[in-house]
C-alpha positions in Angstrom: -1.3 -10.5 9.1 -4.3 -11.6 10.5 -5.3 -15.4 10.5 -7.4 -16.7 7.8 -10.7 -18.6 8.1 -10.8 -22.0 6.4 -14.1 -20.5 4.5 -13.9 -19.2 0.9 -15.9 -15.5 1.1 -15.6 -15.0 -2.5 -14.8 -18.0 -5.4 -14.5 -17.5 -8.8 -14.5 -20.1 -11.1 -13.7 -20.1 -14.8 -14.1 -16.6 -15.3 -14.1 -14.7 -18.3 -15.0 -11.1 -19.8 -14.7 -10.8 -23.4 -15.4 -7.3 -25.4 -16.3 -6.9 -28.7 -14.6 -3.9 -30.1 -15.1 -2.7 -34.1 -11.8 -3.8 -37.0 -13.6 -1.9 -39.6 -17.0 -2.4 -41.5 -19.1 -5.0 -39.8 -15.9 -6.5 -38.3 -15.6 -6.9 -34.7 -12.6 -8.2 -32.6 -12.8 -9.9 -29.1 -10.8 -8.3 -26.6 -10.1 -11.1 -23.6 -9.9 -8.6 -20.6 -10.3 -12.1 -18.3 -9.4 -15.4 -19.7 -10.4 -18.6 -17.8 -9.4 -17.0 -14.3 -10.2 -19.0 -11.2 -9.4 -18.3 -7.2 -10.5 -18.3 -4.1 -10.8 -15.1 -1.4 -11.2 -16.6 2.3 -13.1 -14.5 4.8 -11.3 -11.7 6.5 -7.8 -11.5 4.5 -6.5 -9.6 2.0 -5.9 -10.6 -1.5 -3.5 -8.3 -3.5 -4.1 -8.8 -7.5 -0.9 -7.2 -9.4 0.3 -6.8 -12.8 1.6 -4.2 -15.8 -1.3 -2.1 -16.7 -3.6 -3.6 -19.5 -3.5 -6.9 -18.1 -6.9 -6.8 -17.4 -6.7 -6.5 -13.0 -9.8 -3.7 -13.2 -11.9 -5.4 -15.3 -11.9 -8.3 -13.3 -12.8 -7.0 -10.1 -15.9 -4.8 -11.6 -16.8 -8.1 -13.3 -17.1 -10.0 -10.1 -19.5 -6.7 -8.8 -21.1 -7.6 -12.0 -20.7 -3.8 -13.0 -19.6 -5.9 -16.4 -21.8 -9.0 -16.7 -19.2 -12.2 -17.1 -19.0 -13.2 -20.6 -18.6 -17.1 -19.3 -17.8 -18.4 -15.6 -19.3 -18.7 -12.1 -19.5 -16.1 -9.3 -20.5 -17.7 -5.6 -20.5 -15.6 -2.8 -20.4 -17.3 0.7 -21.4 -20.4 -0.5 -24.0 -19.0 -2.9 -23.9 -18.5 -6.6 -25.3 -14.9 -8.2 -27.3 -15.0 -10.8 -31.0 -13.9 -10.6 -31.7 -9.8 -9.5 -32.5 -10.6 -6.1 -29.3 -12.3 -5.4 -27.4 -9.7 -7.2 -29.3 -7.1 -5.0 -28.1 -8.9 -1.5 -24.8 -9.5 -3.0 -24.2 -5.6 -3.6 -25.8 -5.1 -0.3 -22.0 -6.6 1.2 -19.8 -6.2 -1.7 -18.9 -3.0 -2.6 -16.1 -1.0 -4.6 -13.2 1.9 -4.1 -12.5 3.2 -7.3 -9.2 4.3 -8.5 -9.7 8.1 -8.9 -10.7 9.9 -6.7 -11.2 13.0 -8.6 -13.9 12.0 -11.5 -15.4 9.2 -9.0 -17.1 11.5 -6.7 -20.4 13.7 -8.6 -19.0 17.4 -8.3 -22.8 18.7 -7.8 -23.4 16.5 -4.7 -22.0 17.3 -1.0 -19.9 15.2 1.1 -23.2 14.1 2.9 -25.0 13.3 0.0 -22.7 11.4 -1.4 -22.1 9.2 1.3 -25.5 8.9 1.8 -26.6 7.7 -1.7 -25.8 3.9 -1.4 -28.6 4.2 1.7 -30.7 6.0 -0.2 -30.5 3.5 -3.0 -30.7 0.4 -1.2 -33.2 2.1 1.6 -31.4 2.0 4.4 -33.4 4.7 6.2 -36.5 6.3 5.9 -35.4 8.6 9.0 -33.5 11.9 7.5 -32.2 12.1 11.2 -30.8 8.5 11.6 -29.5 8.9 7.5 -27.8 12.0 8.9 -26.2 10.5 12.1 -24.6 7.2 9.6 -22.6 9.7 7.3 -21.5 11.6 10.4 -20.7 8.2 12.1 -19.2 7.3 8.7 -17.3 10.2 8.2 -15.8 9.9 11.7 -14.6 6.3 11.0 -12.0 7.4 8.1 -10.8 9.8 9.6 -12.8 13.4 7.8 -14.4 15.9 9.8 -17.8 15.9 10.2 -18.1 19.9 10.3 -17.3 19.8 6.6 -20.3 17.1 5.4 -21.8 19.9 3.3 -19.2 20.7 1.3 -18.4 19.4 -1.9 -15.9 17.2 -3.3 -13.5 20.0 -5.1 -13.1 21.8 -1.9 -10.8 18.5 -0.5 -7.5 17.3 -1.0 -7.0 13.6 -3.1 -6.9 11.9 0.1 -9.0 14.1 1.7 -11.5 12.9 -1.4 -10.5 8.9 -1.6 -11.5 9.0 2.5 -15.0 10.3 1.1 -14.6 7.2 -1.5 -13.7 5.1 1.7 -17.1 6.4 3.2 -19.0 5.8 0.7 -18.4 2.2 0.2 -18.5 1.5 4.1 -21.9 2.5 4.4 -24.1 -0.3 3.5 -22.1 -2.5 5.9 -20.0 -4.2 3.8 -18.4 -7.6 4.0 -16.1 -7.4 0.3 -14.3 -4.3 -0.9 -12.8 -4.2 -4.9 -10.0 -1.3 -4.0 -9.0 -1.0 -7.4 -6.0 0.8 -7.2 -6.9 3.3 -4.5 -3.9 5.2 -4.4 -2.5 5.2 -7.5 -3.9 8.8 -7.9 -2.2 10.0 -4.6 0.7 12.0 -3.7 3.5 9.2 -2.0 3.2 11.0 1.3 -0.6 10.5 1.3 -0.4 6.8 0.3 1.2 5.5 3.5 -2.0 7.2 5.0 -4.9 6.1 3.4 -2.7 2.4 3.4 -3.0 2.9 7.1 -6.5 3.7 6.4 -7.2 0.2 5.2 -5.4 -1.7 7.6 -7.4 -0.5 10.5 -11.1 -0.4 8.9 -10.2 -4.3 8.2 -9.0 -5.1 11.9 -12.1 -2.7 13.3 -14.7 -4.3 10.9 -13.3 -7.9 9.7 -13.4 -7.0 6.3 -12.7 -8.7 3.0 -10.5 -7.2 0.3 -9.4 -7.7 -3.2 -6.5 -5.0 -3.4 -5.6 -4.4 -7.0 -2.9 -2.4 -7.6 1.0 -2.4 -10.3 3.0 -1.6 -6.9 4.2 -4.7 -5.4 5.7 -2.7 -2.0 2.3 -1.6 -1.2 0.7 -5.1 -2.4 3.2 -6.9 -0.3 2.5 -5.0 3.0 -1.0 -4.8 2.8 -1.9 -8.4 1.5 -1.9 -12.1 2.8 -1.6 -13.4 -0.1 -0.8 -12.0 -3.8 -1.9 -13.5 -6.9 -0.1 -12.3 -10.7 -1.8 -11.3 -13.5 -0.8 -11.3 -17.4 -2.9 -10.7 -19.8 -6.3 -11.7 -18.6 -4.8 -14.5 -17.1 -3.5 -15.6 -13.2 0.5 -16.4 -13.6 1.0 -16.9 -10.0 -0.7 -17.0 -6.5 0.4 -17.6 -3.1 0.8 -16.2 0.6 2.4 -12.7 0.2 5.9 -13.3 1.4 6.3 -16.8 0.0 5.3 -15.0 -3.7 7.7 -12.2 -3.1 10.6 -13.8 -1.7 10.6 -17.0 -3.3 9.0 -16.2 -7.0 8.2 -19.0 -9.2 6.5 -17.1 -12.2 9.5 -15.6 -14.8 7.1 -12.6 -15.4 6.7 -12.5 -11.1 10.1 -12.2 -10.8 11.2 -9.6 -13.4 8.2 -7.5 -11.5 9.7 -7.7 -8.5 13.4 -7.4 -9.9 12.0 -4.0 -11.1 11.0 -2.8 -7.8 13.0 0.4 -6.7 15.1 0.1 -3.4 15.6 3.2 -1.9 18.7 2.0 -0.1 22.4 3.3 -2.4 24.2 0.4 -0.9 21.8 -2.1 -2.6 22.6 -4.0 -5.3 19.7 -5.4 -7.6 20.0 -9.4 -7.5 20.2 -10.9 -11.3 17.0 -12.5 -12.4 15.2 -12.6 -16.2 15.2 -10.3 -18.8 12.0 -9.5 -20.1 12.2 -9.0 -24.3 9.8 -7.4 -26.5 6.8 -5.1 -25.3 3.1 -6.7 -24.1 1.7 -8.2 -27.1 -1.9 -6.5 -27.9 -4.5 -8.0 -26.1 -7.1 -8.4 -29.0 -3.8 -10.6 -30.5 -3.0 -12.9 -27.7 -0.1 -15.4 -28.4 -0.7 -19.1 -28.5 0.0 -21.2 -25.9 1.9 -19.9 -23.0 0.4 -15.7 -23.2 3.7 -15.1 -21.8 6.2 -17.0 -24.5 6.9 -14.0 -26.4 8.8 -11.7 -23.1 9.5 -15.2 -21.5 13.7 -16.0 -22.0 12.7 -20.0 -21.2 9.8 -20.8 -23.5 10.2 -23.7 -25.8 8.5 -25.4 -28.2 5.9 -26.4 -25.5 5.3 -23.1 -24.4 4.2 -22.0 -27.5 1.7 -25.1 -28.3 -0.1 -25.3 -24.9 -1.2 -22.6 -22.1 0.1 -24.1 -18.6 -2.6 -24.3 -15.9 -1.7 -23.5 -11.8 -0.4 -26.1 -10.2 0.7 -26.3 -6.4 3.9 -25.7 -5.6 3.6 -26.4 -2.2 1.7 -24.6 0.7 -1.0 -23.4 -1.8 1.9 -21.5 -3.6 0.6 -22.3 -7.1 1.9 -21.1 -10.9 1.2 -21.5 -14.4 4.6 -22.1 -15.8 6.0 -25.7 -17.3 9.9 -25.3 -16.1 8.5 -23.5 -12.2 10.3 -26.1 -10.7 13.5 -26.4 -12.9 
């Protein structure tokens, strides 16, 4: 992996995103997509965010692109926080977003070019047709499409044929932060390794900064420096990727990675926690501890008070009272 800067790119503090969702006449509910969630991404790694789905991984990273406005929290971006529209403006200018499918994220009645083009069109980039022309070209080149196909459209591609055009797009303002919420989710196996690749290299070639979201912890743990555990709106567990992986602290951490297929016969799957129960509904959090009711350790404490992440050790940190028993 490459070497961290000492730097925070991207810090979050105290975030939250609360929706209001109807219960019946003139009755509304809140729905904590993110709960209180704080961390730090440095410049030029790779921060992999996992957990089951619902526990709120997407909506965080569209609320820190402000695509949902933060119901609470701060959002600073090199040093800076974002707030007013012209800091928002320069903040989308180098953070930008992969979405997850490929398939409705791409407009059906636009070409390649065009819609590689739009964020430069948007953000006016170029006034030149001709120099607009030569980016997606220069664009399309970098992951990896031909450029003989830019006026095409986006049903005539394969799914990772069409998540490259994704890629593209979100490359083309120059771009310092990526959101890749789960980016190849959508994708056959055989084309995941691919686009993973994909990745990799744009990071090395360009020094970028992502925030890989994704509910598979093989492709998390190749990918990433370091890995941080969501659960129900809230961060469980955070640390370098190996350290987290190897050496899990979290009881929810390590029943995720004790579920993780190993395509090997001879392998035999170590003990570890059983989960009980299903996920509890998320507009009907439990007290305390959101993880007491799956959790076979919670106590009394557990279910009075919510633990906060504390270091471990080595800025391997965990919200759990008996981490260390």
């Amino acid at each position: 992996m490459a070497e961290n800067k000492k730097s925070p790119l991207l810090e979050i503090k105290n975030l939250k995103k609360y929706f209001e969702i109807n219960d019946g006449l003139f009755k509304t509910r809140q729905l904590r997509a993110v709960d209180d969630v704080s961390l730090e991404i440095m410049q030029g790694e790779t921060l992999g965010l996992v957990g089951e789905s619902g526990c709120g991984k997407s909506t965080l990273g569209r609320t820190i692109l402000h695509l949902y406005k933060p119901t609470a929290g701060e959002i600073l971006y090199d040093g800076k926080s974002i707030g007013n529209k012209k800091e928002m403006d320069e903040f989308r200018k180098k953070a930008t977003m992969v979405f997850q499918d490929p398939y409705s994220s791409l407009n059906p009645r636009m070409t390649v070019a065009d819609i590689i083009a739009e964020p430069l069109t948007v953000q006016g980039y170029y006034t030149d047709e001709a120099q607009k022309k030569k980016r997606v070209r220069q664009l399309m080149e970098m992951v990896g499409l031909n450029t003989e196909h830019a006026t095409r459209y986006a049903h005539e591609f394969s799914g990772g044929q069409r998540q490259r055009i994704g890629i593209a797009r979100a490359l083309a303002v120059n771009p310092e932060f990526i959101v890749c919420d789960e980016p190849v989710s959508a994708l056959d196996v055989s084309i995941q390794a691919q686009v993973i690749n994909q990745f990799d290299i744009l990071k090395k070639k360009l020094g970028l900064t992502y925030l890989f979201i994704s509910h598979d912890l093989l492709i998390v743990r190749h990918i990433s420096d370091r890995i941080a555990v969501m659960y129900l709106g809230k961060l469980v567990e955070i640390g370098d990727a190996d350290t987290v992986y190897d050496e899990p602290l979290h009881p929810y951490t390590r029943s995720l990675i004790q579920a993780v297929p190993i395509p090997d016969p001879d392998h035999k799957q170590q003990d570890g926690p059983v989960l009980g129960g299903d996920i509890p509904s998320v507009t009907d959090i439990p007290t305390g501890c959101v993880f007491r009711t799956r959790c076979p350790f919670a106590d009394e404490r557990c279910e009075k008070e919510m633990p906060q992440l504390k270091d471990c050790g080595s800025g391997h940190r965990v919200a759990c009272f008996k981490a260390n028993k």
